[in-house]
C-alpha positions as CSV (number, residue, x, y, z in Angstrom):
1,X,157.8,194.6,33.5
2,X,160.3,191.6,32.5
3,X,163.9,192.0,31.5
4,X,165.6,189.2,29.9
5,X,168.9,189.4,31.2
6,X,170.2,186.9,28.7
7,X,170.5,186.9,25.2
8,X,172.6,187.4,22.0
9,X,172.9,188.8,18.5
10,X,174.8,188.1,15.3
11,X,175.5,188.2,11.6
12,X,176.0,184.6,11.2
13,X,179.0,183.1,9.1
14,X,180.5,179.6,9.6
15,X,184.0,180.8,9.8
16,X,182.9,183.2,13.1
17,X,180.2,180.6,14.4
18,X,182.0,177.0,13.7
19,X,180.2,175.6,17.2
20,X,176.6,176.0,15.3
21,X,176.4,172.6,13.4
22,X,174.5,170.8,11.1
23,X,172.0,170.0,13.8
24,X,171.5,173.3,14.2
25,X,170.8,174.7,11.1
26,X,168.1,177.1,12.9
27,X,170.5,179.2,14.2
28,X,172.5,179.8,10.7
29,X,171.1,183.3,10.1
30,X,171.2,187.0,11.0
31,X,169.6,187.4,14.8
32,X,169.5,191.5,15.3
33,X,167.1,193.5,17.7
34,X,164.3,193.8,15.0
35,X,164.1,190.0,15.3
36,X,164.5,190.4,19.0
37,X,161.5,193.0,19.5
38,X,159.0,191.1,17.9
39,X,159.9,188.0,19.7
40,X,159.7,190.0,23.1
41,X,156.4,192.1,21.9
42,X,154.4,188.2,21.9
43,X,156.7,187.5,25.3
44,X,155.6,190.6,27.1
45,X,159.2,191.2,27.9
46,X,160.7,194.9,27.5
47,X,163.9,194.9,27.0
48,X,167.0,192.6,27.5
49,X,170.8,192.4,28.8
50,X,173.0,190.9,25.2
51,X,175.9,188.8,26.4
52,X,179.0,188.5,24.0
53,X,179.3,185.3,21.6
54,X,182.4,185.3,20.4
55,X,185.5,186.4,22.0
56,X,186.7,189.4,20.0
57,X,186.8,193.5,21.0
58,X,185.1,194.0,17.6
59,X,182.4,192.2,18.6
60,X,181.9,194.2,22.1
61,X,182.2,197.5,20.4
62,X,179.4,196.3,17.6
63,X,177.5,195.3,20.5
64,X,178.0,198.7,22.2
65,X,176.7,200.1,18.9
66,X,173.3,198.5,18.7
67,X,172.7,199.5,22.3
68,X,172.8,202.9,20.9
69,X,170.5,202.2,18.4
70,X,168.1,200.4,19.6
71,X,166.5,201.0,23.4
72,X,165.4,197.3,24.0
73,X,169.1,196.9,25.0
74,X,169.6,198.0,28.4
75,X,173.4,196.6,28.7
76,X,176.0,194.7,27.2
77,X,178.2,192.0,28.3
78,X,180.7,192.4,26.3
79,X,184.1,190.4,25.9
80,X,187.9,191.3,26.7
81,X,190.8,189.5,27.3
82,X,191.1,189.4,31.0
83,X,194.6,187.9,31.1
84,X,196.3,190.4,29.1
85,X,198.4,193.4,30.2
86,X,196.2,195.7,27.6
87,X,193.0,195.1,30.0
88,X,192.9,197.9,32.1
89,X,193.2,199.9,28.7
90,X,190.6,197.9,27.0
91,X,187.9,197.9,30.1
92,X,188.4,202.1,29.8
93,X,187.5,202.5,26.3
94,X,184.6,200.2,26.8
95,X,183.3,201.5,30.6
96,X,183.0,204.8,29.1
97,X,179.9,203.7,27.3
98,X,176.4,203.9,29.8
99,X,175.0,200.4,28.5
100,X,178.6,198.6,28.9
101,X,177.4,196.5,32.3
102,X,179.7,193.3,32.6
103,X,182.5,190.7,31.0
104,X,182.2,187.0,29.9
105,X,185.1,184.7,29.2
106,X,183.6,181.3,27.3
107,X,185.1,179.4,30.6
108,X,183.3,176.4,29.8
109,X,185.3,175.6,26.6
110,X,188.7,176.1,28.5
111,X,190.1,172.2,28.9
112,X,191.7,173.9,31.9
113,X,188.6,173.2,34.6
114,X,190.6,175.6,36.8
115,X,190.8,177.6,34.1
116,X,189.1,180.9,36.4
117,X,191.7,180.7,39.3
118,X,194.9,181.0,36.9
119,X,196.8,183.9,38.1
120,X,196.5,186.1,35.4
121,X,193.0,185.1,34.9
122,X,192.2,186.5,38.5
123,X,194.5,189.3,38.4
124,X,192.4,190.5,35.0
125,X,189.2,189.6,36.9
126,X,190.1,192.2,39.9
127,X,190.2,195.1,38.0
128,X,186.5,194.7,37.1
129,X,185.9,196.1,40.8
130,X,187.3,199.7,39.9
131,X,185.1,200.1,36.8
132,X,181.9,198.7,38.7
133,X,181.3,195.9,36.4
134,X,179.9,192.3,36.6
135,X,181.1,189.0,35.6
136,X,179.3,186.5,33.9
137,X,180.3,182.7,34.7
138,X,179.9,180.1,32.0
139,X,180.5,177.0,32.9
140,X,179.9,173.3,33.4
141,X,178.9,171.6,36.6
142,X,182.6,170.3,36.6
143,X,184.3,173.8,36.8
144,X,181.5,175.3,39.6
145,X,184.4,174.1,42.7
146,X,186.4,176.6,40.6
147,X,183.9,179.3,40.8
148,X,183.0,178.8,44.5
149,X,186.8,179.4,45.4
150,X,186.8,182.4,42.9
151,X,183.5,183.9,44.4
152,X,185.2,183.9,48.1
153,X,188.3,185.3,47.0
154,X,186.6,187.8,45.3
155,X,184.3,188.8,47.7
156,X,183.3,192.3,46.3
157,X,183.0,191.4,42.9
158,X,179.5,191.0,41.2
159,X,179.3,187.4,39.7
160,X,175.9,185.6,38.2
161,X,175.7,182.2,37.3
162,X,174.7,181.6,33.5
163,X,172.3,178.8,32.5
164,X,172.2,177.3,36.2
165,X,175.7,175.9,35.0
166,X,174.1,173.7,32.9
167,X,173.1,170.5,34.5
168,X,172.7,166.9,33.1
169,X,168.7,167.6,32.8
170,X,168.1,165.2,29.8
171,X,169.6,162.3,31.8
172,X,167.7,163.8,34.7
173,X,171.2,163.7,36.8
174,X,170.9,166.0,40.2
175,X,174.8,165.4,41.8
176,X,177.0,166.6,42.5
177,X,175.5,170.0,40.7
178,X,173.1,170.5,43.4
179,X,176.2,170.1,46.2
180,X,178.2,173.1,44.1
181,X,174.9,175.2,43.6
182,X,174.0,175.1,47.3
183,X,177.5,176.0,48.2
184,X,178.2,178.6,45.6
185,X,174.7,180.1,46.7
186,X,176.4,181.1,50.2
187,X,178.7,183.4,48.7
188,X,176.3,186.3,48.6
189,X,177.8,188.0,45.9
190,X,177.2,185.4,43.1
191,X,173.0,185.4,41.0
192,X,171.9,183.2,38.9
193,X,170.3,183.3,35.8
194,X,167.2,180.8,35.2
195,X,168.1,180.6,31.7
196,X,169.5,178.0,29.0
197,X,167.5,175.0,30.7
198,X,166.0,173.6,27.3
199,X,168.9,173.3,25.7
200,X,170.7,170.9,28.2
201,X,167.2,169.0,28.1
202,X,165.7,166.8,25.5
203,X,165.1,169.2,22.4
204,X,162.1,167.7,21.3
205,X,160.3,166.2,23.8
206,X,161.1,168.8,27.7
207,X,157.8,169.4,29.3
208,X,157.9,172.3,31.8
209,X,158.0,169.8,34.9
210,X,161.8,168.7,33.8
211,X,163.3,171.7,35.1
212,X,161.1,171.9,38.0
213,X,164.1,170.1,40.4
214,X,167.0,172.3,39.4
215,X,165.0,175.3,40.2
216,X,164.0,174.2,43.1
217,X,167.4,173.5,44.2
218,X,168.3,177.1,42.7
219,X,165.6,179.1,44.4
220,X,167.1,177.5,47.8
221,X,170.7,178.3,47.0
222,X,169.5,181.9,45.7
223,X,166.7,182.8,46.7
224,X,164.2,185.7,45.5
225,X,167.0,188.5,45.7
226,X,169.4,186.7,43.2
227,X,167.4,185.3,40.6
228,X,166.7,186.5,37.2
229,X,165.7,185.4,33.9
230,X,167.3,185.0,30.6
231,X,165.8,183.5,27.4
232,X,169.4,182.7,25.8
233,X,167.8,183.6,22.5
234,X,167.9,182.2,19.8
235,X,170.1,179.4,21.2
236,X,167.1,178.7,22.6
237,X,165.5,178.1,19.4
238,X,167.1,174.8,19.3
239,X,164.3,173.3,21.2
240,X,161.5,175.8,21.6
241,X,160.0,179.5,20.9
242,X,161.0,182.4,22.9
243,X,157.6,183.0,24.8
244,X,157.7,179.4,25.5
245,X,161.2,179.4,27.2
246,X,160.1,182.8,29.2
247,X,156.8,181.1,30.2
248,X,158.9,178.3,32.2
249,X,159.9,180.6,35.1
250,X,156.5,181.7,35.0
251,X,154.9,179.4,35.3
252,X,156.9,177.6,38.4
253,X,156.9,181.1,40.0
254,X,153.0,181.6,39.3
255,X,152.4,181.2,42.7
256,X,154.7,183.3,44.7
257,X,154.2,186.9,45.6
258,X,154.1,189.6,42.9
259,X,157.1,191.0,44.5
260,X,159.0,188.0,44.3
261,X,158.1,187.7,40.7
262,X,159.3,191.2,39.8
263,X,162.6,191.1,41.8
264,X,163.5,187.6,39.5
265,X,161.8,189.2,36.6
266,X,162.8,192.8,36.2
267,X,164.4,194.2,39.8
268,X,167.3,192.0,40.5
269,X,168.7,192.4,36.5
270,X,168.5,195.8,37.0
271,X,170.0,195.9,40.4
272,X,173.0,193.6,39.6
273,X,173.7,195.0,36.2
274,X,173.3,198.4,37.4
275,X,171.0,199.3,34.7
């Protein structure tokens, strides 16, 4: 079994997805669970986590509405507004619903690179305890100080790590990432997601040994019981296929015990996520 514990659907228009330029015309189309199956039939993957894209309640209730219809999705991450006073009201509605498993905030587009410890921020942030849900950190290397002192103040609250915080890998820079990842790895409520590596590396040219370093320097900070795997499809598309992006971590884990490769493939997505 695999679970891809990261990916996303929409109904593409420019005026909803303005961050998808020219250079990545790929991406300017419909991307629904159909597309999704057939990608993860050829994958050998069975079913997937779908993280929010845009920041809107209408797009986490249309999410919650394909995980009814289609069993590939085994939770949502959906979006709300964590800073306003609506959010206990808003987390109700939506933690009523079995497949509703966690929150994301697109953090790393805040110019604020403290953005996660503003006060209302956190205050929004601590109710996620009482509904049992997770929190999904996006950010860049610059903002992980940020997360490290959120993760201790938080200490009961489920965090994972999208995209390994996305590290320089095209320029093949290791610091001071590696410092935040090995100290955000001690708070032992924060994962990580091995996912949305090709994108930060050279589109057309990655081989599979570029991302070798960084998850080497994640499997020390994590370890085997918080790691799992995300495709970040079809952003991934940018610079490869689906089965290609899922065979990375498999093929850097090949040689590990089988039960290490099912915790970061399938057990520790469905143990964090509660799914």
């Amino acid at each position: 079994m695999a679970i891809d514990a990261h990916q996303h659907f929409w109904i593409y228009n420019p005026v909803d997805y303005p961050w998808i330029l020219d250079s990545m015309r790929v991406l300017r189309r419909d991307f629904l669970p159909p597309d999704l199956v057939r990608e993860q039939a050829r994958a050998h993957v069975q079913g997937s986590v779908v993280v929010q894209a845009r920041q809107t309640l209408t797009e986490t209730r249309w999410l919650l509405e394909l995980a009814d219809q289609h069993s590939v999705i085994r939770g949502v991450v959906g979006w709300v507004d964590l800073r306003s006073d609506s959010v206990a009201v808003d987390l109700t509605e939506f933690g009523r619903h079995p497949k509703f498993v966690g929150v994301r905030h697109v953090v790393q587009e805040e110019p604020d690179i403290r953005f996660l410890m503003q006060p209302e921020f956190v205050r929004g942030l601590e109710r996620l305890e009482e509904f049992d849900l997770a929190y999904d950190l996006l950010l860049y290397p610059k903002q992980l100080p940020a997360a490290i002192e959120l993760a201790r103040r938080l200490p009961r609250q489920r965090f994972v790590l999208d995209h390994i915080a996305k590290p320089l890998i095209r320029a093949g820079v290791i610091g001071p990432w590696a410092e935040y990842i090995r100290e955000l790895g001690q708070c032992a409520n924060v994962y990580c997601k091995i996912s949305g590596m090709v994108t930060e590396a050279d589109w057309s040219r990655w081989s599979k040994d570029d991302f070798s370093p960084y998850l080497g320097i994640v499997w020390d900070a994590f370890g085997e019981d918080r790691l799992m795997i995300g495709s970040d499809w079809p952003v991934c598309l940018l610079a490869g296929t689906y089965a290609q992006i899922i065979d990375i971590p498999r093929h850097y884990f090949k040689d590990r015990p089988e039960m290490t490769r099912n915790k970061i493939f399938e057990l520790n997505a469905r143990r964090f996520y509660r799914i």
